[in-house]
C-alpha positions in Angstrom: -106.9 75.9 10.4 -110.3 76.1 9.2 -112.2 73.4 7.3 -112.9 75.5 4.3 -109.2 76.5 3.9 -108.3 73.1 4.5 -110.3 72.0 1.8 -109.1 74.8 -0.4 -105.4 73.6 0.2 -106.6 69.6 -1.0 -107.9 70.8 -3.7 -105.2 73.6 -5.1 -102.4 70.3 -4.0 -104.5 67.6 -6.0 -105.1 70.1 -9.1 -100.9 70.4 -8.9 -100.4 66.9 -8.5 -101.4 65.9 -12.2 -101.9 69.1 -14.5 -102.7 69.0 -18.2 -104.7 65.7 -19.1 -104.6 63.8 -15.7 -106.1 60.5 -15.5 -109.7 59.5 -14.2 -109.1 58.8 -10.7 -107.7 62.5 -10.1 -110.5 63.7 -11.6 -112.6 62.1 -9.4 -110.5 63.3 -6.3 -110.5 67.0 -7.2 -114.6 66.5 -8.1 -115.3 65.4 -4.4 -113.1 68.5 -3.0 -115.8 71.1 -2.1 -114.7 75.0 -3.9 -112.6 76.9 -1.7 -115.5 79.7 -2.2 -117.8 77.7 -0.1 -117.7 78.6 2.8 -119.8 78.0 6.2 -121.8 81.0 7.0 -125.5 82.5 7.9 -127.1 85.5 9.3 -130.5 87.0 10.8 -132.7 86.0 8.0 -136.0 86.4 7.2 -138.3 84.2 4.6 -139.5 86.5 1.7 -141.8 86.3 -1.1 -141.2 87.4 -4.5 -142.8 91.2 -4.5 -145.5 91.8 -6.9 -144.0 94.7 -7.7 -140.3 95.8 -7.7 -139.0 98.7 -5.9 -135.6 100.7 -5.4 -132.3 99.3 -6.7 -129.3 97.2 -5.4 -125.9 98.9 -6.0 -121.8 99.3 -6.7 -120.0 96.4 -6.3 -120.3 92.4 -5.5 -122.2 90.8 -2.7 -123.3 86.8 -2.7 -124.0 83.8 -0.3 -125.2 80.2 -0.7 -128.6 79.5 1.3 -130.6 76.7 2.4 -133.9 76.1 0.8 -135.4 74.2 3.7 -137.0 76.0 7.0 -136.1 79.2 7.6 -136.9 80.9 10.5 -137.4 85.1 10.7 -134.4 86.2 12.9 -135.3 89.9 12.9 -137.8 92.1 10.4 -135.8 93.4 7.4 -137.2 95.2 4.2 -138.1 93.1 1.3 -136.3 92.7 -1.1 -136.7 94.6 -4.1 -135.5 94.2 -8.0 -132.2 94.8 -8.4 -131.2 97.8 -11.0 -127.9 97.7 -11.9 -125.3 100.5 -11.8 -124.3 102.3 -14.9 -120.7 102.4 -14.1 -120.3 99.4 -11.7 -117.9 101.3 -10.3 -118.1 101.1 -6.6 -119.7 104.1 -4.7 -119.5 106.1 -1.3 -115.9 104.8 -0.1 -114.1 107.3 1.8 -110.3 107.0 3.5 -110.8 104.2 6.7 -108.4 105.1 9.8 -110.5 102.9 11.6 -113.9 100.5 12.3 -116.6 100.8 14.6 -118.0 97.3 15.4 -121.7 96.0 16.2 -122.5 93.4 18.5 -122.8 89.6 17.0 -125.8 88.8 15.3 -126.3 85.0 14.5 -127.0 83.2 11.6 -130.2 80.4 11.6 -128.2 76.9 12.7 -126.0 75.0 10.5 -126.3 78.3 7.7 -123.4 80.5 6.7 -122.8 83.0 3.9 -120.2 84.3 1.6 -119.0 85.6 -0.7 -120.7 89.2 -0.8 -121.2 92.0 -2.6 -123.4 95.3 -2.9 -125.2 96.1 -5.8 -126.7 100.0 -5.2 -129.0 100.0 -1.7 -128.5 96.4 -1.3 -126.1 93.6 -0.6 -126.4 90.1 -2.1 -125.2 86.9 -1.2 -124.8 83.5 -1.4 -125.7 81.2 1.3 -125.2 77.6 2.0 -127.3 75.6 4.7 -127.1 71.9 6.0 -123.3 71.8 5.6 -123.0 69.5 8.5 -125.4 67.1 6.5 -124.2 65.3 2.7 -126.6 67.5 0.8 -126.0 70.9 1.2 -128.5 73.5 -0.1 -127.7 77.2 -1.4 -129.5 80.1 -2.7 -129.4 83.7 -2.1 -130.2 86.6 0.3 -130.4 89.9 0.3 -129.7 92.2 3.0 -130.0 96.4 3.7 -127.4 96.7 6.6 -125.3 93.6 6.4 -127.2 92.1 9.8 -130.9 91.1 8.6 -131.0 88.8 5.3 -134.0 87.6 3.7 -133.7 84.3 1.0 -135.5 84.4 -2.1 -138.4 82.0 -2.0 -137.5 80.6 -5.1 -134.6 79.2 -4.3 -135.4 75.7 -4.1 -136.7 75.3 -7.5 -134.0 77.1 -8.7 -130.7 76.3 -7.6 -132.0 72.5 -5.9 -129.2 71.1 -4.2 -126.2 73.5 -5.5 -124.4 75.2 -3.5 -123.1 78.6 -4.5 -119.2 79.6 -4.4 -119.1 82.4 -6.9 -120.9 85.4 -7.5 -120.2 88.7 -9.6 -121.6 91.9 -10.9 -121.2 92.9 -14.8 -122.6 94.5 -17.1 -125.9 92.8 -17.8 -126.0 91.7 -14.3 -125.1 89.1 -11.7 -123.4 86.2 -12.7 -123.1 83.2 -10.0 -121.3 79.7 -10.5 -121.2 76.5 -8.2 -121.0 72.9 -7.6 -124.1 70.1 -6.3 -123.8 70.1 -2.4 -122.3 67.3 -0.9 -119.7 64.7 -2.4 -120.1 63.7 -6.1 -122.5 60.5 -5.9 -120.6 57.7 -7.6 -117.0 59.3 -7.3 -117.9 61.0 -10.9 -118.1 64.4 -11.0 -121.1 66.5 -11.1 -122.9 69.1 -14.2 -120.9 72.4 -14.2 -123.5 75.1 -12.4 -123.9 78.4 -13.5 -126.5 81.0 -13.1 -127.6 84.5 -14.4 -129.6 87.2 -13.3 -130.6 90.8 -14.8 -132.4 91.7 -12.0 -131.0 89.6 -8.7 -134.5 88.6 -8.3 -134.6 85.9 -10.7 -132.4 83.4 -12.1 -131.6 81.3 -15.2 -129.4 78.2 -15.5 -127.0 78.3 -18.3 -124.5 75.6 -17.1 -126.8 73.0 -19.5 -124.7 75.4 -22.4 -122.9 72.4 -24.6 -119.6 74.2 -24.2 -119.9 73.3 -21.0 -120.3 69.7 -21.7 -117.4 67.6 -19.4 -116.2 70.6 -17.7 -116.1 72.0 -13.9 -116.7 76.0 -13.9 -114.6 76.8 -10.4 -114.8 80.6 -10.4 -116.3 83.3 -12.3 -115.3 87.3 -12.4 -116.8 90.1 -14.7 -115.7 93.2 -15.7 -116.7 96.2 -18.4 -115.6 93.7 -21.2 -117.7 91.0 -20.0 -118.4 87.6 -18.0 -114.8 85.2 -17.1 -115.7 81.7 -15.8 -112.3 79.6 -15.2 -112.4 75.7 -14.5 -111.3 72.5 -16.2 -112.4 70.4 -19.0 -112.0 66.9 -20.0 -110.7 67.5 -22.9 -109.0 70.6 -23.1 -107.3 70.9 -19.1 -107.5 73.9 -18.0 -110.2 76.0 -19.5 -111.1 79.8 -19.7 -114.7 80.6 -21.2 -115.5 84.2 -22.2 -119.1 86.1 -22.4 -120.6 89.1 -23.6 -124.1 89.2 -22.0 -123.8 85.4 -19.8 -125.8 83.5 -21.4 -123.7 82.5 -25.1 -119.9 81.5 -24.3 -117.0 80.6 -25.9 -114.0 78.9 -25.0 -110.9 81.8 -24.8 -107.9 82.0 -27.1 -104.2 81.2 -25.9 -100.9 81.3 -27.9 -98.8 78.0 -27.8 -96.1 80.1 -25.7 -99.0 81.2 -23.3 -101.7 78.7 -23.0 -102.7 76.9 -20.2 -101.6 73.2 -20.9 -99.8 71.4 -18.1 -101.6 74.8 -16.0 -103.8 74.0 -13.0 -105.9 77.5 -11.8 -106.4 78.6 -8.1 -108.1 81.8 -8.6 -110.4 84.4 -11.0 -109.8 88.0 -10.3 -111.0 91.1 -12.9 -109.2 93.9 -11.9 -109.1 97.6 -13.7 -107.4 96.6 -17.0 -109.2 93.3 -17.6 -109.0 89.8 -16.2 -105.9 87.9 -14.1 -105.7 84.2 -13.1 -103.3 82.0 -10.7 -102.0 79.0 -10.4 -99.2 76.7 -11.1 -97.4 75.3 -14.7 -95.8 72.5 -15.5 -92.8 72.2 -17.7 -92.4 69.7 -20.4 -94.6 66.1 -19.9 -98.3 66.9 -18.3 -97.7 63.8 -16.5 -95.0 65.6 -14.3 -95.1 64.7 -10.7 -96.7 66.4 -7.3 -94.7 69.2 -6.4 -93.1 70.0 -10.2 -94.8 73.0 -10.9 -93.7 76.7 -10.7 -95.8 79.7 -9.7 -97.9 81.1 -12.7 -100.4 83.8 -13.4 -102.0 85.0 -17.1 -103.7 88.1 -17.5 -106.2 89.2 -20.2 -107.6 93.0 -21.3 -110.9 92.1 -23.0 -111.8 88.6 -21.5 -110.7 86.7 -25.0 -107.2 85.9 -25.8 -105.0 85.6 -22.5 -101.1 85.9 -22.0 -98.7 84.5 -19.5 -97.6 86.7 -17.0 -94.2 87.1 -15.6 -94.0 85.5 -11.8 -90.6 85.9 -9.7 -89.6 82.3 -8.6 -90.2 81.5 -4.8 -88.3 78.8 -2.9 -90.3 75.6 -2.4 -93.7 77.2 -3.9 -95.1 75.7 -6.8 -97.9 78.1 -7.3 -100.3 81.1 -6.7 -103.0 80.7 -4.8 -105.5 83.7 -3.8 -105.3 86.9 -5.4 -106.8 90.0 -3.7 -107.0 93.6 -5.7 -106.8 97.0 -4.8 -107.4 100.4 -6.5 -103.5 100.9 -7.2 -101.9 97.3 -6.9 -102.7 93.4 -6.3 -101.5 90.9 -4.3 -101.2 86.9 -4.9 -100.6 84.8 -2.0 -99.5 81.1 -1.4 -100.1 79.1 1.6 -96.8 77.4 3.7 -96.5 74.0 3.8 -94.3 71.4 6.5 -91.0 72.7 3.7 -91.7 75.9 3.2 -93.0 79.1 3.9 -96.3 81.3 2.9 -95.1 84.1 0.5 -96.7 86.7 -0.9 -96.4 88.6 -4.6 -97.3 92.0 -5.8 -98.6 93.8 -9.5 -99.6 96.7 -10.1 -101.3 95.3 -13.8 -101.0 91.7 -13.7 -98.4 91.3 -16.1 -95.8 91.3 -13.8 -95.5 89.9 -10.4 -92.8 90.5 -8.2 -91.6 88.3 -4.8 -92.1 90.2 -1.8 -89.6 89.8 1.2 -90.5 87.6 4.0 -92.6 89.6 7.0 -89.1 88.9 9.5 -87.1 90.9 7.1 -89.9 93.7 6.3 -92.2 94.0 9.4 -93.9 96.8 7.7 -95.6 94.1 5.3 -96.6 91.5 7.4 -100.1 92.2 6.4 -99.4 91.2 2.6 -98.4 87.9 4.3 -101.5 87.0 5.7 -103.7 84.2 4.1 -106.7 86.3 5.5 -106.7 89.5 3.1 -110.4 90.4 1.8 -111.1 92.8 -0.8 -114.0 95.2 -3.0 -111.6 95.7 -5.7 -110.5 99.2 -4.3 -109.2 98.1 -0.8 -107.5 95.4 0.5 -108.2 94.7 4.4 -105.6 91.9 6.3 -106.6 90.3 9.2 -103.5 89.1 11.9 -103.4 88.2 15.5 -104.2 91.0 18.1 -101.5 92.4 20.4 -104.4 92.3 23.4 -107.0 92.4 21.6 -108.8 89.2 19.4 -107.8 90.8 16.4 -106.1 93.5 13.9 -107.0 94.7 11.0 -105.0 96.5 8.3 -106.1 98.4 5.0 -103.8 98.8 1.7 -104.9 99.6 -1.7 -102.0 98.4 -3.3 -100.6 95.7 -0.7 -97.4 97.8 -0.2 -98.1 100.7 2.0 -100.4 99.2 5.3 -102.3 101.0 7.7 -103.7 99.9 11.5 -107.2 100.3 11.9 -107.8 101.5 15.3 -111.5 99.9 16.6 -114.4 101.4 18.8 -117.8 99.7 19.9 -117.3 96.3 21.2 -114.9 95.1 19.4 -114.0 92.3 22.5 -116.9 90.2 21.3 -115.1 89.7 18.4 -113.8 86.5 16.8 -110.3 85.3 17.8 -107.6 83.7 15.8 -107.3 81.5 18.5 -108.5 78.0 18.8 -110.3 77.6 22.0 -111.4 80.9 22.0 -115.7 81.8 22.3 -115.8 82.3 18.4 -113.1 81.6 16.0 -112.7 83.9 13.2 -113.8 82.9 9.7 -113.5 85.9 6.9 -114.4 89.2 6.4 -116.0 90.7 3.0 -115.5 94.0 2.2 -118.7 95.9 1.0 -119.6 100.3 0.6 -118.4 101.5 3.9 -118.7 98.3 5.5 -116.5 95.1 6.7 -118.8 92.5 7.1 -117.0 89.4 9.4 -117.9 86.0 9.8 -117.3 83.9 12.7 -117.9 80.4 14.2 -118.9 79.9 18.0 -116.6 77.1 19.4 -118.0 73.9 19.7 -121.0 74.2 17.4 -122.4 74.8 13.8 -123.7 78.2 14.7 -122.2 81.0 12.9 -122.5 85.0 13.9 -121.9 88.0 12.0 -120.5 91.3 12.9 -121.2 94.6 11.0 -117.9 97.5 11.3 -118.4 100.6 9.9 -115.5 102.3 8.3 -114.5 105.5 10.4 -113.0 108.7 8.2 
């Protein structure tokens, strides 16, 4: 198991342990738990100053990754980066059917860097990019990258984002949106400012976590859609907490009903999907001081961003909650990871109002790939990532989570990373940008990540 996912699973266990109003030494706990977003990951980078004047346009879909704003060294010449112009539509661009994926050699990141989450935004891809992860203080910032291989960082970074690191990023419709967390444990055991950043033009940012409806509150994720900007976290006074914006930079705290609100809820994941906004996690029945373990699998979904509803979630043996969402063009899947009592399961909706159990992979071979923790996304397709039958790896593509199909692979796809420990590189995640699967691995034995570039073949 990797560390990130490792720390994901902490984190999603202590936010069930105590939901609703838990007391100050939880808090603390689930503070020092880094986001499950942030992940370990770098690329051929190159140092760029801010253009005097801005070219060409970014565009269709998300790209982010948390960088470093120390020394960074060119890997390979890349184009500079040039102001971002958003797309009119945000709807995402250029995809044709995949039957299969044609894969580059590694490329690796600078040392002790790695990237993700990303997403494309017209000719370019964004990212966010954390470096000195082996060290306390973590630094992130973002790059920007033509062909998924050669990223250049923003030279502002350091003034800008300091000592955050970066776990969230989105495109909506006044821009890109990115949320995170200081690097490095919470000095103090207290927990750190909320971080959240905008951008109109992905060239520069503006703090708005200093926003006072964001006073004693941790923003964990943040989506957009056409209606608007979604961040998702918890507040000290309210629990659970769902903010809505127009444009991201005013914000309001969202509307529940009694029957449908979020106290005794703990949240695992922020999607927006076609009709609006969905969120998982786990409830609590009755008392919020229930026990570890007494939750139940839960999910709400909203249409404009503003006043959410509980959705309906089929009961799974031994689970007591949601934990990742993917989505597709014509269906979504939520995913929860096993434990030493019970098994990983897997749910599908095809709106987010209703979320139905799907059989265990021994009983339905054909969706083994809806089973797999490892299922990246764009919003249209879904790609799964499971052991190889003699080869490191296989890879799957759904756009609903129901109906899978192999992708065969060409270049050389033996250089890729395994699921095995032991093995030269280990495999990390993939992101899943235009016609591209971008996958990040770690070389065994050592900080140094590599990236690897498929293209999608018709």
């Amino acid at each position: 198991m990797s560390d990130e996912r490792l720390e994901a699973e902490i984190r999603i266990a202590l936010l069930r342990d105590q939901p609703g109003q838990v007391p100050e030494d939880l808090r603390r706990r689930v503070a020092a738990v880094p986001d499950e977003t942030s992940r370990p990951r770098p690329a051929g980078l190159q140092r760029l100053s801010r253009p005097v004047t801005f070219l060409g346009a970014l565009g269709t879909a998300l790209a982010v990754v948390l960088v470093a704003a120390a020394l960074y060294l060119p890997l390979a010449t890349g184009p500079k980066a040039s102001r971002l112009t958003p797309s009119p539509s945000g709807a995402v661009q250029g995809l044709s059917d995949w039957s299969g994926l044609h894969w580059s050699s590694p490329v690796d990141l600078p040392g002790d860097c790695q990237i993700g989450p990303i997403v494309a935004w017209q000719a370019e891809l964004v990212a966010a990019a954390e470096c000195g992860g082996s060290s306390n203080r973590p630094q992130g910032g973002i790059w920007h990258s033509s062909d998924g291989t050669t990223w250049s960082h923003l030279e502002s970074d350091s003034s800008v984002f300091g000592d955050s690191v970066i776990t969230s990023i989105s495109l909506g419709p006044r821009g890109l949106i990115a949320t995170g967390h200081q690097g490095g444990a919470s000095s103090g055991g207290t927990s750190s400012p909320p971080r959240l950043w905008t951008s109109s033009d992905g060239m520069t940012w503006t703090s708005r976590a200093e926003l006072a409806v964001f006073r004693g509150a941790m923003i964990d994720w943040v989506a957009a859609g056409p209606a608007g900007y979604v961040a998702a976290g918890y507040s000290i006074s309210n629990g659970a907490t769902v903010w809505f914006s127009l444009d991201g930079s005013s914000w309001e705290a969202a509307a529940t009903s009694p029957a449908a609100g979020f106290k005794n809820a703990s949240f695992t994941d922020l999607r927006s999907m076609a009709s609006g906004f969905v969120i998982s996690g786990s409830a609590t029945q009755g008392s919020s001081s229930g026990s570890a373990g007494s939750g139940t699998p839960a999910a709400w979904w909203s249409s404009d961003g503003r006043t959410w509803s509980r959705a309906g979630v089929d009961a799974a043996e031994g689970q007591t909650g949601l934990d990742l969402i993917s989505v597709g063009a014509k269906g979504m899947l939520a995913y929860a990871f096993a434990s030493s009592n019970h098994a990983a399961a897997s749910w599908q909706s095809t709106d987010g109002h209703v979320w139905t159990l799907l059989p265990p992979a021994s009983s339905s071979p054909s969706l083994a790939p809806a089973i797999s923790s490892r299922v990246s996304d764009d919003g249209v397709r879904m790609v799964a990532v499971t052991p190889g039958n003699g080869s490191p790896l296989a890879m799957w593509v759904s756009s609903d989570g129901m109906e899978w199909q192999k992708l065969t692979f060409s270049g050389p796809s033996s250089e890729g990373p395994s699921l095995t420990e032991g093995s030269p590189s280990i495999f990390v995640e993939t992101f899943v940008v235009r016609d591209w699967l971008i996958v990040l691995g770690q070389h065994s034995g050592s900080q140094t990540y590599a990236i690897w570039r498929l293209t999608a073949q018709p």
